[in-house]
Every structure is written in structure tokens, then in C-alpha cells.
C-alpha positions as CSV (number, residue, x, y, z in Angstrom):
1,X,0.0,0.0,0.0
2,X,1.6,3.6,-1.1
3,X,-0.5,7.0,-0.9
4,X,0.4,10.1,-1.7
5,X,0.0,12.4,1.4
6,X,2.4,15.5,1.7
7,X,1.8,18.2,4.7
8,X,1.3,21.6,3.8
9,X,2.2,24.2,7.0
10,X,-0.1,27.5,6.9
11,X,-0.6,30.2,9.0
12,X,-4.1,30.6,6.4
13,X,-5.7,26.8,7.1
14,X,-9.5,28.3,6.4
15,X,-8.2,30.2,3.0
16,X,-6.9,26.4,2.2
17,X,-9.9,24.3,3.0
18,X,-12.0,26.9,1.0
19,X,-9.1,26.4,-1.7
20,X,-9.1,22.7,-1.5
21,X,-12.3,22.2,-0.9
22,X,-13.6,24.3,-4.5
23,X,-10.6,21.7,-6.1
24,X,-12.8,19.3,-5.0
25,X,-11.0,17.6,-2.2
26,X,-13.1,16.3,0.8
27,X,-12.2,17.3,4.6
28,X,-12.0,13.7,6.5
29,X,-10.2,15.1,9.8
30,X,-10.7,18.0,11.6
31,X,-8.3,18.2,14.8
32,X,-7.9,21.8,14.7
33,X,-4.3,22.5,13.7
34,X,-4.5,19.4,11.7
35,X,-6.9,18.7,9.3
36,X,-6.6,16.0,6.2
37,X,-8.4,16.5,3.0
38,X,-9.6,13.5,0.2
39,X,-8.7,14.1,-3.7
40,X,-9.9,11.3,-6.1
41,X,-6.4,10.2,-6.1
42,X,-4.2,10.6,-2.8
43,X,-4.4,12.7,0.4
44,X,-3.3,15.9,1.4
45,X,-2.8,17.1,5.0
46,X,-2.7,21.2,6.7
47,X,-0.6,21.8,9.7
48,X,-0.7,25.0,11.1
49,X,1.8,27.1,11.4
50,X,2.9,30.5,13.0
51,X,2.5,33.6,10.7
52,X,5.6,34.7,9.0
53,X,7.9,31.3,10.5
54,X,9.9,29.8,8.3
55,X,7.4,26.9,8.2
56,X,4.6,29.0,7.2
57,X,3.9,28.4,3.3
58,X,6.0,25.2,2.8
59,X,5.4,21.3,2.2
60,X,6.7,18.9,3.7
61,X,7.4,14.9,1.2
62,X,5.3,12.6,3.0
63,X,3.2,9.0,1.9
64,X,1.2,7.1,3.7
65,X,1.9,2.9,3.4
66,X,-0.2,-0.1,5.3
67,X,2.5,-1.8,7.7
68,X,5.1,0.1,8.7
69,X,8.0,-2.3,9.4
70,X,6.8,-4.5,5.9
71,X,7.3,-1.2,4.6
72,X,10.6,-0.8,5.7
73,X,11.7,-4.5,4.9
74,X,11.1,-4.3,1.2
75,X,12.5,-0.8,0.5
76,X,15.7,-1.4,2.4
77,X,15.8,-4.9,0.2
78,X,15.6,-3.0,-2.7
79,X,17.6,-0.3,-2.0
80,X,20.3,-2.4,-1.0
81,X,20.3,-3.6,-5.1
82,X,20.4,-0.1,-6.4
83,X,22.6,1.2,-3.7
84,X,20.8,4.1,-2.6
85,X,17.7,4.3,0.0
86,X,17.9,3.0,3.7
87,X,14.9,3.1,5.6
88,X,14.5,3.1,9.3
89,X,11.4,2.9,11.9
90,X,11.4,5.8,14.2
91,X,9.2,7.7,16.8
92,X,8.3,10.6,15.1
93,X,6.5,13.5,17.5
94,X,3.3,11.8,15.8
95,X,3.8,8.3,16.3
96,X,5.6,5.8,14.6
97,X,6.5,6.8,11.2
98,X,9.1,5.3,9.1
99,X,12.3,7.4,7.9
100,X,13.4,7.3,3.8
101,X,16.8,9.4,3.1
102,X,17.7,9.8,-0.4
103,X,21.3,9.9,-1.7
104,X,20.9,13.7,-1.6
105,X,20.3,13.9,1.9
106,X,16.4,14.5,1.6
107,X,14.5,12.4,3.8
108,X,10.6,11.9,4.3
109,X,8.5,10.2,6.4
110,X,5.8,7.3,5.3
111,X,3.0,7.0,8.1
112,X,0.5,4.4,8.4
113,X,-2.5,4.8,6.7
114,X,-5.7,3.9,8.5
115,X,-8.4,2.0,6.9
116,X,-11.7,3.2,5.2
117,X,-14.9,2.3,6.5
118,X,-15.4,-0.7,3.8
119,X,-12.4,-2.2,4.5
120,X,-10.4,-0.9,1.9
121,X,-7.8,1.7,1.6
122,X,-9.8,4.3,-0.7
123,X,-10.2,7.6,-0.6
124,X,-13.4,9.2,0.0
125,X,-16.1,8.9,-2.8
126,X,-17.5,12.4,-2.2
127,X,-14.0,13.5,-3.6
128,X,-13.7,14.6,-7.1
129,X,-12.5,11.3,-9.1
130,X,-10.7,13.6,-11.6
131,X,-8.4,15.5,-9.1
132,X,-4.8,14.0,-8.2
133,X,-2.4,15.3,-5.4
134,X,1.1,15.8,-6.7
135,X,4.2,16.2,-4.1
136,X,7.5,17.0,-6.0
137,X,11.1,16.5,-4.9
138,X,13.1,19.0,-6.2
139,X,16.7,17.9,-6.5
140,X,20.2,18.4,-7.8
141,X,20.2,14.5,-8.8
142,X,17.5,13.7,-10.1
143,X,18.0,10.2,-10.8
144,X,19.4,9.1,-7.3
145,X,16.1,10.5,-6.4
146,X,13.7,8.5,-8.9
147,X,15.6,5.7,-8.1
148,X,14.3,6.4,-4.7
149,X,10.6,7.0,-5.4
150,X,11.3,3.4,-7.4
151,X,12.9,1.7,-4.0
152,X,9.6,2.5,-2.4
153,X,7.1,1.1,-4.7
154,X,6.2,4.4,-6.4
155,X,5.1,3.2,-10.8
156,X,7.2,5.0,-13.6
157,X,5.1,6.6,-15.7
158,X,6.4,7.8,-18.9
159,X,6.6,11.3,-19.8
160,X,6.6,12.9,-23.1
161,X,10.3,14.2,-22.5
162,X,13.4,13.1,-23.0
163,X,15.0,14.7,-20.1
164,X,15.4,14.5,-16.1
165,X,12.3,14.8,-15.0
166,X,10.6,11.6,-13.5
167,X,7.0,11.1,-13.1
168,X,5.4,8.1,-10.8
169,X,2.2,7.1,-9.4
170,X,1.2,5.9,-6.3
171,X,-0.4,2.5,-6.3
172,X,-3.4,4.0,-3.9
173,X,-3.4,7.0,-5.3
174,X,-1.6,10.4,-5.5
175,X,1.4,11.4,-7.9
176,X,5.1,11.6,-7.2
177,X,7.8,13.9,-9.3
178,X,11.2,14.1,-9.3
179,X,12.5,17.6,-11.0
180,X,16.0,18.9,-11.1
181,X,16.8,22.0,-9.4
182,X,19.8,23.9,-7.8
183,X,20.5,24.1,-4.3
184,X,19.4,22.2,-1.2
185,X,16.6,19.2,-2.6
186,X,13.3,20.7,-1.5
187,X,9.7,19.5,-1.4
188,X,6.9,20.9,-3.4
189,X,3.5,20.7,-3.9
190,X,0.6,20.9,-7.0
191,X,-2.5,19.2,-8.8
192,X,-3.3,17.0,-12.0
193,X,-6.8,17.0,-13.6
194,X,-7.8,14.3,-15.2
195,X,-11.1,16.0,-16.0
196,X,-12.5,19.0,-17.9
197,X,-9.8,21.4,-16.9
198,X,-12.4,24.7,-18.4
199,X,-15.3,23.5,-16.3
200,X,-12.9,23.3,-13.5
201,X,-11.3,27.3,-14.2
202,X,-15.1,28.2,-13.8
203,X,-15.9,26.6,-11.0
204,X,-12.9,28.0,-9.3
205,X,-13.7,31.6,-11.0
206,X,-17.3,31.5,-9.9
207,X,-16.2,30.4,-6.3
208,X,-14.6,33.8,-5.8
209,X,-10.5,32.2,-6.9
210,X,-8.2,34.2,-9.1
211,X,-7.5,32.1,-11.5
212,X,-6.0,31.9,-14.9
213,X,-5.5,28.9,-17.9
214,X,-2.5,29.1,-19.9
215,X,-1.2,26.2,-22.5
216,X,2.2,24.6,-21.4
217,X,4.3,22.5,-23.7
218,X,2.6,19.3,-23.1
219,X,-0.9,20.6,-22.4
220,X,-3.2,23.3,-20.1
221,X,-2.4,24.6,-17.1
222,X,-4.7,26.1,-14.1
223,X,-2.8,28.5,-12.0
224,X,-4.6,29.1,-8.9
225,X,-4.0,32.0,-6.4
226,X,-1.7,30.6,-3.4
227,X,-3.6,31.7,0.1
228,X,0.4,31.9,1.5
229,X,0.6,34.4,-1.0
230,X,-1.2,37.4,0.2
231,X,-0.3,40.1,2.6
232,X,1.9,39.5,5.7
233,X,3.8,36.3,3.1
234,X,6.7,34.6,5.2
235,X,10.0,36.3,3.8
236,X,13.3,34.0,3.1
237,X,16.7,35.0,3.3
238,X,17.0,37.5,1.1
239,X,13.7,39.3,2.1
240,X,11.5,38.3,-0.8
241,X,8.8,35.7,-0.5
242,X,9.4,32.0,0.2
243,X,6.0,30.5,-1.1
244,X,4.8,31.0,-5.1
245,X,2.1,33.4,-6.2
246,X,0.0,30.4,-7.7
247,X,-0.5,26.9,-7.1
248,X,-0.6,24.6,-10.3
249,X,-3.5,22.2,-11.6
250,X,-1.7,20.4,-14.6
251,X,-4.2,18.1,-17.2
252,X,-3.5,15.1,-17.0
């Protein structure tokens, strides 16, 4: 069992649930500074955040598997054959969790996943069957890094470009990317549509969203207004915002 779950930290979680929630997602907890929302295809979680931290505006790589330490067992096994991955059980400030460190020094956390009410590990069926949660790894090598996402069960899927981008699926949903990118490997966080992607810009549009549809190189492209994005943004370093003006909603 792999899902897509990464963990968004806000300082704005309404602005994101009434985001998320017009993308089509489903709330399915509510513990106040944590709440965890359905797509069609994987999960994402909010964690608050203080205004203006650091934390405030960033995502963090995370998945969700069924047994932890069978978890473990088979992506140490295969990363032990491609030389790259070691996994290890820990006690993370949530509970158990299970540690993955790439050979870039990224690491992420797999949780376990908890049951649906049938029995099976689905998302909710109120969600939006068309809507897909995509967490990227941004990295200087790129295909250490897929070779990761491959160690831990994630599916290739092809992609249209000869290059080093990698593209994966989650076998219980949700999408995983590897892109290259200077400096320190980073997490991010976006959308695929595997729907109308029009109907969905005016269902955004009529919801009160700024949003705009452009054509990209291998098809459409919804940028939605980030709610980190507005007044009173978390700086970085340099003093300019840390967080994008827009989150993305690629057709699938």
C-alpha cells in the first residue's frame, strides 16, 4: 500500500480548505491545527503554522503505506540492489512513522494509513474522481532521487520528454515527481486533472479564486491564487517571498 500524502504548513488553514475544498477535495479530519483532506487520487494534510515562521507556506514529502516495518523491509531490500535508500522505523512526535533518506540527503516520512470504512484503503467517494495530489522533490540529482521513489514502490510513468524529470504514481493514489533544481533538494506541492480542466477554471472563477488557464508544452495549465501568497507572506533570506504566487493544476 503507497498514498500520496504530503503536509502543507499554513498560517491561512481556512483560505486552504475553502481552496481545496472548491478543487474538490473532501475534509475527513478536523483536529484543529490538523486537518486532512480526500482528492480522487491521494491525500493531502494542513498543519498550522505561525504567521511569517519559516514553516509558514511550505510542504513537507510525505506518503502514507499499510505496515510500517513490511514497509521498511522491502524498500531497504531494494535499495540495497540499487545502492541508494535506507529506511528506518522511528518515533516521530506523531507516532511511529518510518524514515526514507535519499542519496541527496532529503528524507521523508511514510505514516501508516488507516483503513476506510469498507475495508479498503480508498479515498473518499464524495472527492472529485478527476483531481490527483502531486508532491515534487526537487533535487540536484534527479536520478538518485527516482531511483528512490522506485525503491519504495512508487510506478514509472512515462513522460513525453526526453529529459530528467521523472514522473510516478502511487499505487493508492496520489502522484510523485522528481524535477531537477539547484541548491538544497526541497519539497513541493501541485494538482493534476484528469477532468475538464475549463469546467474546473469556472468553478474555481465563480467560487470567488483568481485564476488563470495558460497552454504549457505538453498541455493546459490552471494556476490558482496561493492563500500563503497574500499580505503578511513569510519572507526567506534574502527578504522576498518564500511560497509561489499560484498553485498549479496540470491536465493530466
Amino acid at each position: 500500500m503507497l498514498r500520496s500524502r504530503p503536509v502543507h504548513f499554513t498560517s491561512r488553514l481556512d483560505e486552504w480548505e475553502r481552496l481545496l475544498t472548491g478543487l474538490g477535495l473532501v475534509k475527513t479530519v478536523d483536529h484543529g491545527s490538523w486537518r486532512e483532506f480526500d482528492a480522487g487520487s491521494g491525500r493531502l494534510a494542513l498543519h498550522a503554522a505561525e504567521p511569517g515562521s519559516v514553516e509558514d507556506g511550505t510542504t513537507t514529502f510525505a506518503v502514507e503505506v499499510g505496515d510500517l516495518a513490511e514497509f521498511a523491509r522491502r524498500t531497504n531490500l531494494a535499495g540495497e540492489e540499487a545502492g541508494t535508500t535506507p529506511a528506518e522505523l522511528v518515533q516521530a512526535d506523531h507516532g511511529q512513522s518510518c524514515r526514507i533518506t535519499g542519496p541527496d540527503g532529503f528524507s521523508f516520512l511514510a505514516d501508516p494509513a488507516a483503513k476506510a470504512a469498507d475495508g479498503t484503503w480508498a479515498t473518499s467517494a464524495e472527492a472529485d474522481p478527476g483531481l490527483a495530489v502531486v508532491e515534487v522533490w526537487f533535487t540536484e540529482d534527479p536520478g538518485s532521487a527516482a531511483q528512490t521513489l522506485r525503491d519504495i514502490g512508487a510506478r514509472f510513468r512515462p513522460f513525453p520528454d526526453d529529459d530528467e524529470t521523472a514522473d510516478f504514481a502511487a499505487k493508492n493514489g496520489g502522484v510523485l515527481m522528481v524535477r531537477p533544481a539547484e541548491g538544497a533538494p526541497r519539497a513541493g506541492l501541485g494538482f493534476e486533472y484528469d477532468g475538464d480542466l475549463a469546467a474546473l477554471h469556472s468553478r474555481l472563477a465563480d467560487a470567488g479564486h483568481e485564476v488563470r488557464l495558460t497552454e504549457e508544452a505538453f498541455g493546459r495549465t490552471l494556476h490558482v491564487a496561493n492563500p500563503d501568497a497574500g499580505p503578511g507572506a513569510a519572507a526567506g533570506a534574502d527578504g522576498a517571498p518564500h511560497v509561489p504566487a499560484t498553485l498549479w493544476v496540470s491536465k493530466r
